[in-house]
Every structure is written in C-alpha cells, then in structure tokens.
N, C-alpha and C positions, 0 to 999 in steps of 0.2 A: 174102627171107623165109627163117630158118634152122629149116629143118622137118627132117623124117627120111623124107617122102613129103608126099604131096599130103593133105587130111582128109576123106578120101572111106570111111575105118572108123572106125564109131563101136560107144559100147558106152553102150545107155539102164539107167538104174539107177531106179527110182521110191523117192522116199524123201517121205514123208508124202503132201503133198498136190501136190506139183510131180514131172516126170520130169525127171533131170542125165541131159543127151547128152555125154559125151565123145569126143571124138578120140582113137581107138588108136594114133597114130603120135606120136611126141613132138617137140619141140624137139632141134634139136642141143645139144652140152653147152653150159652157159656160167653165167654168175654169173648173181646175181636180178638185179638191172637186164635183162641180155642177154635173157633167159627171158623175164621181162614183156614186152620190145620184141618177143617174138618171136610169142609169142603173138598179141597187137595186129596186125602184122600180116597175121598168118595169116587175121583174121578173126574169131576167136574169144575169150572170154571167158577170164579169168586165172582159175584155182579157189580159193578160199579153203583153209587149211590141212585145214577141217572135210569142203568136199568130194573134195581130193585121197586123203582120209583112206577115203570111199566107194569112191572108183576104185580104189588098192589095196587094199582088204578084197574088191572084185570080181570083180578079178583074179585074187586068190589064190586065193577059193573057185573059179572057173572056169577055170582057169591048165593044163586037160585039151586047151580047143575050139584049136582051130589059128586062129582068127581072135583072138586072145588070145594066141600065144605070142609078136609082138614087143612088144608091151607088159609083157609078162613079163618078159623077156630082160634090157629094158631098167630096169626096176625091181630087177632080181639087180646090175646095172653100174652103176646110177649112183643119187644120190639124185634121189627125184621131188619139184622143186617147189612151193610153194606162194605165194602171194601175201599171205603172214601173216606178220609180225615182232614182234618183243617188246624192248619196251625195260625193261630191268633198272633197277631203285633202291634204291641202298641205304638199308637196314636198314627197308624198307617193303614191296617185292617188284616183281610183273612186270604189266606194262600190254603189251594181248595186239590189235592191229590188223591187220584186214584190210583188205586194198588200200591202203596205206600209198603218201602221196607222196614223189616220188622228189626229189632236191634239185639233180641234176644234178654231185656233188661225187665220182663217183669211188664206189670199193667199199664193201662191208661187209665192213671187216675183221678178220678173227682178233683182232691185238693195238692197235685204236684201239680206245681208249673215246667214248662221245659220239657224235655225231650221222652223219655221215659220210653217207650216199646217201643215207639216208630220211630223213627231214623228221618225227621225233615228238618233240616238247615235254613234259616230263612234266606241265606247266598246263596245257597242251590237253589229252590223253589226259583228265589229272580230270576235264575241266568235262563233257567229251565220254560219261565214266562216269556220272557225277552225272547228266546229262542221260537218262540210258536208252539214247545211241546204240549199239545192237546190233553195231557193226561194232566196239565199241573194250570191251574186259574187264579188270578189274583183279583179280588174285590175290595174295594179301600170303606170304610165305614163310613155310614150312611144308609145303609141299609135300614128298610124296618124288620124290628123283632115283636115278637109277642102274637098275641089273636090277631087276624088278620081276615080279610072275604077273600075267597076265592080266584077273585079277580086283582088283588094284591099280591097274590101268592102268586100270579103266572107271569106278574110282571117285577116280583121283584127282583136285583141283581144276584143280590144269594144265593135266591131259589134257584136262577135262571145258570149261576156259575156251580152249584152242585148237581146240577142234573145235565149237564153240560150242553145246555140250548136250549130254544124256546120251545122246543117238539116236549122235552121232557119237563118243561115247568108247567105248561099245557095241562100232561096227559095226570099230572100230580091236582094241578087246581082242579081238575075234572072230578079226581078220587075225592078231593076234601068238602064237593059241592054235594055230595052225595050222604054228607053228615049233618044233622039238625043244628048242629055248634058252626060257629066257624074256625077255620083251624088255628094254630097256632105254631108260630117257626119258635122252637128254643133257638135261641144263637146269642151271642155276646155280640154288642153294640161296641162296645171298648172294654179293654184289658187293661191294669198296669205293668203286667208280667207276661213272657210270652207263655200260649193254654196252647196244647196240643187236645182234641177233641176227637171224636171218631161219630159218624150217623148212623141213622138210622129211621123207621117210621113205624108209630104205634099209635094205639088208641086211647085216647082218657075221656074223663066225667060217663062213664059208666059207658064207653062203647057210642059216646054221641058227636066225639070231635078227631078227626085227623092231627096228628102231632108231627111235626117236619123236625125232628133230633138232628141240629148241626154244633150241639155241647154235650157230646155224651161222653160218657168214660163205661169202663167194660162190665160191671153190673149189670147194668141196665134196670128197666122200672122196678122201686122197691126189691132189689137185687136178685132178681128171680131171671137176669140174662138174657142175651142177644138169639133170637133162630135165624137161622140162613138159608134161604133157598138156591142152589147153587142152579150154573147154565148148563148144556149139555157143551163140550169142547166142540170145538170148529179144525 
C-alpha cells in the first residue's frame, strides 16, 4: 500500500446534504493508474475531480492548523489527484468522466492520442450523456483556457462540468482567489486528434497561482507525479 502514513487524519468538509471525510496523508507520487491502485488499497474512496476540488479549497482556507500543514506541503510539491479524465474531440469538444475504467494498457500519455489506459469511447460517453448519467458531462468548445480571475473560473462551463456544478466551480474560484496570481485552467481549446487527459490541481510561479489541470497525462509537474488524498467509504 503506497501511502505517506497510516489514514488515521482526517479532514470532514460538509457540502450540501452529505459530510466528505478525507484523509490528510496522501498517496506516494505516481501516475493515475498508480494513485487509483493506491488509494483502493488503502481502503478508501478515489475522489472525483469535483471533490478533490473541496479538499484543496479547505486546505487553503485552513492551511494556519498544524494538523493541515502535510497536506498543505504536499499540494505546494506535487499535483493532487483526481479520478476524472476528459476525452477531447475534435471540432465538437470535451466529454468529462468520473471514475473512468482502466484498460490495463500502460499510461496516459503527453504525446499519444486515443485511448491508451482508460477505456472512454466517444459513442459511449454520448449515449451515457444523452442518458442523464451524472457521472459523464459533455462541453463543446468554447470554453476559456489559459490565466483567468477567479470570477471566470466559477463561471466557466469547463470548470463548471469538471467539478460537476456550480457549488464546486464556486468552492475552486474561492481556492484560486486566495493566490496573488490569477489562476489558470490548462485545457485544450481544440484538438486535431482525439486526447484522452486526466486532472488534477497544483501550484506554479513559486507557490503564487492555482493551476486547474484538465490536460494532464500521468507524470505530472516536471515528472515528479500525481498525490491523492483518498475519502473515507460510505
């Protein structure tokens, strides 16, 4: 089990009608495949893109208590995370999946196109939209990418379909307002090829801006890898 300690600190967040327990100790670093395995066997829950989005907006506002500062630490070093990836189409946009299956084929990487670890069909994704399945979002491009205020970030549709509602693009513009930068969403605007992507959220220009990862592949920053805070199960 590649943890960072045992998951005996937690941090409860209450967001609407349910409490998220997380675990303050993360994953050792590693790709998303590695991360998922990791979590799984630690016991605990993978967090969707939308709740990893809560755990560091929580952090940062509390980021003073000392039972908070390795979680901190670790959200400054590495990116945190998520169990959400997006598969890019061209000249149509992005289909946005949580807990995506895995294919057993190897990474997500930088420069393949197409399917590669995760198992998303762009005719499933549809039917799976079309159907109302909650876990699967389509955004057509148009979006903005790049640096952004805060107040662009809560309203954008991207944002708004990775974190799945306006509670979670909210509690994310709140995190990025708390940086002297303004943040910036990596995303692809247009593709020629379909990108299979995985997210995440970290910090750049020395610790002063919020970075929203919705084109990441499994390295992560200068290949030093993904931490994950996993939930406690329900």
């Amino acid at each position: 089990m590649k943890m960072s300690g045992d998951t005996g600190s937690w941090l409860e967040v209450q967001v609407e009608d349910r409490t998220l327990r997380f675990s303050t100790l993360s994953t050792h670093p590693g790709g998303f495949v590695e991360a998922a395995k990791a979590v799984a066997e630690a016991g605990l829950d993978p967090p969707t893109f939308g709740e990893a989005s809560i755990f560091v907006a929580e952090v940062m506002a509390r980021k003073g208590e000392e039972s908070l500062q390795e979680a901190f630490q670790t959200i400054q070093d590495r990116w945190v995370w998520a169990d959400t990836a997006l598969l890019y189409v061209p000249e149509e946009g992005v289909y946005i999946q949580d807990h995506p299956e895995e294919t057993g084929k190897g990474l997500v990487k930088q420069d393949t196109p197409g399917l590669g670890a995760l198992n998303m069909e762009p005719s499933v994704l549809k039917s799976l939209v079309e159907s109302g399945n909650p876990s699967v979002r389509f955004v057509p491009y148009g979006y903005k990418v790049g640096p952004q205020s805060p107040s662009e970030v809560e309203s954008n549709p991207l944002i708004i379909a990775l974190t799945g509602g306006t509670e979670g693009a909210g509690k994310l513009a709140e995190a990025a307002s708390r940086f002297s930068e303004d943040p910036c969403v990596q995303a692809f605007d247009k593709v020629d090829e379909p990108h299979i992507r995985v997210t995440g959220l970290g910090l750049e220009l020395d610790g002063t801006r919020l970075d929203i990862i919705a084109r990441g592949f499994d390295i992560g920053p200068n290949g030093n890898g993904m931490c994950a805070f996993g939930l406690a199960r329900t």
